[in-house]
C-alpha positions as CSV (number, residue, x, y, z in Angstrom):
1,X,-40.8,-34.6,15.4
2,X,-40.5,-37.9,13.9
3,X,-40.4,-41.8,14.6
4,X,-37.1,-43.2,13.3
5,X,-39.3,-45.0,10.8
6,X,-37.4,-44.3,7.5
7,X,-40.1,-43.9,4.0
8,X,-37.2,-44.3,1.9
9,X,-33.2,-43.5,0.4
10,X,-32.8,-40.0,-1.4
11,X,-29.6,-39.7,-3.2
12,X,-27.7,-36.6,-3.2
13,X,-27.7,-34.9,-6.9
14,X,-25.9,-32.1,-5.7
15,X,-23.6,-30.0,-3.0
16,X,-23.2,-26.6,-3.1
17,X,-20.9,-25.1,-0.2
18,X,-21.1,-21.5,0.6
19,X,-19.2,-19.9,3.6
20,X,-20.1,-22.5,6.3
21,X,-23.5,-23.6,5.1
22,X,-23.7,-26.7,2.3
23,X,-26.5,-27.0,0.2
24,X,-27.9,-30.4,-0.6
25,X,-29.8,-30.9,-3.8
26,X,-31.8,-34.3,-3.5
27,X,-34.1,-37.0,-5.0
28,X,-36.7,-39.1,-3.7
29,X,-40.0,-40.2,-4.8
30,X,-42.0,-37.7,-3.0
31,X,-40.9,-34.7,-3.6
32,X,-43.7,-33.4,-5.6
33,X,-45.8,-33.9,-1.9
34,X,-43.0,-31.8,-0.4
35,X,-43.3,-28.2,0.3
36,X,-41.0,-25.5,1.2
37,X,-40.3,-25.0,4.5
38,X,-41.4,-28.9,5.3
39,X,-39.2,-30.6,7.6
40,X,-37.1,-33.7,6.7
41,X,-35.0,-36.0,9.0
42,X,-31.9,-36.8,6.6
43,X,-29.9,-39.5,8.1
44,X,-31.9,-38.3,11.9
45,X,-30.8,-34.5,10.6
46,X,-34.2,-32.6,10.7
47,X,-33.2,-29.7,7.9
48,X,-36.2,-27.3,6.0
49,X,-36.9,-27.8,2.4
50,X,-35.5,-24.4,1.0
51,X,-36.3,-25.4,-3.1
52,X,-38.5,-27.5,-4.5
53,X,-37.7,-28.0,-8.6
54,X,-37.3,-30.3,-11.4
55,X,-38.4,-33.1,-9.3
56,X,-35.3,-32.0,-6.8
57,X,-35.5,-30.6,-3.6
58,X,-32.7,-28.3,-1.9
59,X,-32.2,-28.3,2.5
60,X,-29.4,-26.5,3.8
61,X,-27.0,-27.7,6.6
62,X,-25.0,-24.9,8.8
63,X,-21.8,-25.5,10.5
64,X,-23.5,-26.3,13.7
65,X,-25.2,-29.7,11.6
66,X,-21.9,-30.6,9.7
67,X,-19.6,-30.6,12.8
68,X,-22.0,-33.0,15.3
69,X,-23.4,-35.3,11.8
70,X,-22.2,-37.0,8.7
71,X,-23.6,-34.7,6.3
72,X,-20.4,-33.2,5.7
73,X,-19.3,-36.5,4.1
74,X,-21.9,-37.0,2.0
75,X,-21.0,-37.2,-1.7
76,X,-22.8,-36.6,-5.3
77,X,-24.6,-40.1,-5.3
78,X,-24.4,-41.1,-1.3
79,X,-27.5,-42.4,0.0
80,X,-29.7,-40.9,2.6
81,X,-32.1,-42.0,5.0
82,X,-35.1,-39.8,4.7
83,X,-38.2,-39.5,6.7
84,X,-41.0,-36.8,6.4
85,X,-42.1,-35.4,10.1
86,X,-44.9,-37.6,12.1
87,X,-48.5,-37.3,11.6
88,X,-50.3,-36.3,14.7
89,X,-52.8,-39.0,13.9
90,X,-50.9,-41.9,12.8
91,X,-49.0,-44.2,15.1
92,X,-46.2,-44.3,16.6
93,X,-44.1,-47.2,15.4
94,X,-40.4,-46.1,16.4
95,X,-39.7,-44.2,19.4
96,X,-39.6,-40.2,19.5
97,X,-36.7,-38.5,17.8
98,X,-36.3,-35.1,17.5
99,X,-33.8,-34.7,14.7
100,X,-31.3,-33.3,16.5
101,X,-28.6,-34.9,16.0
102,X,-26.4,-36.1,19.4
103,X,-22.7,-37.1,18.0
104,X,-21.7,-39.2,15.0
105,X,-20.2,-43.4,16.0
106,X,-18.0,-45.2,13.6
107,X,-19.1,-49.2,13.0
108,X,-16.5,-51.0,14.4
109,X,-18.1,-54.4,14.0
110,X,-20.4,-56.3,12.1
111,X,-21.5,-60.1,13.0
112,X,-23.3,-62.7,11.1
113,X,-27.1,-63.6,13.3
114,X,-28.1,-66.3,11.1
115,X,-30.2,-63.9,8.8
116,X,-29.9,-60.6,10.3
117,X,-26.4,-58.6,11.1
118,X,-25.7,-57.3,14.5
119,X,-23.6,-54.3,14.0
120,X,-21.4,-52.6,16.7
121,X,-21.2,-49.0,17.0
122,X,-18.2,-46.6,19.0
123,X,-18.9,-43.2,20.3
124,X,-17.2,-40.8,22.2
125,X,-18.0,-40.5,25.7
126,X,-16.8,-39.0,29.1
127,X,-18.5,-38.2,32.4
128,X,-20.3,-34.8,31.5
129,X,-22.0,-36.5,28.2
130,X,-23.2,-39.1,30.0
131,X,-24.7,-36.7,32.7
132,X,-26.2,-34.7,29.9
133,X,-28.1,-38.1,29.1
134,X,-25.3,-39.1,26.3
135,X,-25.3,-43.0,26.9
136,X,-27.3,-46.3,25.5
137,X,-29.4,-49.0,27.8
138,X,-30.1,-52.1,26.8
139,X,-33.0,-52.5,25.3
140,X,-34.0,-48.8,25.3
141,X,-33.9,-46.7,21.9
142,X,-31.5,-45.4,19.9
143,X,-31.6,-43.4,16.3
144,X,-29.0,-44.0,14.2
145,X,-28.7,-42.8,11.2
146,X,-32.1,-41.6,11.5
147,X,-33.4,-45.4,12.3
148,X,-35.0,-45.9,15.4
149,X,-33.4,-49.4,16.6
150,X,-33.0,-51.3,19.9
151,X,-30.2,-51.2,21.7
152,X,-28.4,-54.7,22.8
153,X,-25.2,-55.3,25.1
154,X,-24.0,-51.8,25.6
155,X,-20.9,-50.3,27.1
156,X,-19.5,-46.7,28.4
157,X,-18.9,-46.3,25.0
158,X,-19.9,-48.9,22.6
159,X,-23.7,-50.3,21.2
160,X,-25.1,-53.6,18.9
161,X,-28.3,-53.1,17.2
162,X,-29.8,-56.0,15.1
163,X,-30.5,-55.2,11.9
164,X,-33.4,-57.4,10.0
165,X,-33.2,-57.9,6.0
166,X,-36.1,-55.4,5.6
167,X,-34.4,-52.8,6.9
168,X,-30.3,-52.9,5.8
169,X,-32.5,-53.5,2.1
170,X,-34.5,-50.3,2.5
171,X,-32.4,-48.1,4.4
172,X,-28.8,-47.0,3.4
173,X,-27.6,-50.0,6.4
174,X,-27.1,-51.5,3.0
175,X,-23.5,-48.9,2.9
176,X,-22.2,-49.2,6.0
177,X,-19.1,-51.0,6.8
178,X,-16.8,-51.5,9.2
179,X,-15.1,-47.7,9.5
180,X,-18.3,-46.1,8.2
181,X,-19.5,-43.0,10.4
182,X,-23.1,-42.8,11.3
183,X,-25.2,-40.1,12.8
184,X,-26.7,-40.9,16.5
185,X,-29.5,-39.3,18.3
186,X,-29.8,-40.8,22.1
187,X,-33.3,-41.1,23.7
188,X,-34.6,-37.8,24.7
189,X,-36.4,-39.5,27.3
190,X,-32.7,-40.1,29.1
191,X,-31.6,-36.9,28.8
192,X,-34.8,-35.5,30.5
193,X,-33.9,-37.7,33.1
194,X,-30.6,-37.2,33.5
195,X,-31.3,-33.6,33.3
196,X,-33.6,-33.6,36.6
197,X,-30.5,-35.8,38.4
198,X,-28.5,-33.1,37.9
199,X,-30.4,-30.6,39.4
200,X,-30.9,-32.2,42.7
């Protein structure tokens, strides 16, 4: 489990595809706390360490991951959001995210907010995904790109979030653009809701 509270960017050294799985060879500044088997939201995708050498650490990705994320984009040198999973004892400063990735949403706006940027996100949507819980309110949470971020003036199928200097500095919001494909997770607390509607 995690928070959507991102330590830092890891950049992709490597990418080594076999049958349907990809290997991703990273760097970060912790990995000499990492261990194998540790789990490691990468852009909101919670893979296991599987290698941990030369100050590089190795997670794999199945076909499952690469179909509903943007790992299967990623490049030697891209930039990845990367959070290590909650501390039972520490707070809570994001929301709950699981890591499990939803669907990915292209950018297909980005505004000016005297300081900060809103940006303006497009998934796909229909009637069953929104009855599985597939859908934004305002002001309720949203992970994107493994960020946990308030949602503002949402649609059927369309988001803002408004990102602060901090974060697009520190988080790889710094790369995305208008046609850029993020990862979204929606609140799980929605889809345990919409869940029990659709059992009545």
């Amino acid at each position: 489990m995690f928070s959507g509270i991102v330590e830092e960017m890891a950049t992709v050294v490597a990418i080594k595809k076999y049958g349907e799985n990809v290997d991703f060879t990273l760097k970060c500044s912790f990995v000499d706390e990492l261990k194998i088997d540790q789990s490691v939201a990468h852009n909101g995708v919670c893979l296991t360490v599987v290698s941990i050498e030369n100050g590089t650490y190795v997670v794999t990705a199945m076909k499952e991951t690469l179909d509903r994320s943007n790992l299967g984009k990623l490049e030697v040198g891209s930039r990845v959001n990367v959070e290590r999973s909650m501390l039972m004892n520490g707070r809570l400063d994001g929301h709950i995210v699981q890591g499990h990735v939803d669907q990915t949403a292209t950018c297909i706006e980005m505004e000016d907010a005297d300081g900060s940027t809103y940006f303006t996100f497009q998934y796909a949507s229909d009637k069953e995904m929104t009855q599985r819980g597939y859908f934004t309110v305002d002001k309720g949470s949203v992970t994107v790109n493994g960020v946990s971020l308030t949602v503002c003036e949402p649609t059927n199928d369309t988001f803002k979030v408004a990102i602060i200097p901090y974060t697009r500095e520190h988080t790889n919001f710094a790369d995305i653009q208008v046609g850029t494909v993020v990862n979204l997770e929606f609140d799980i607390l929605g889809k345990y809701i919409a869940r029990l509607q659709s059992l009545r």
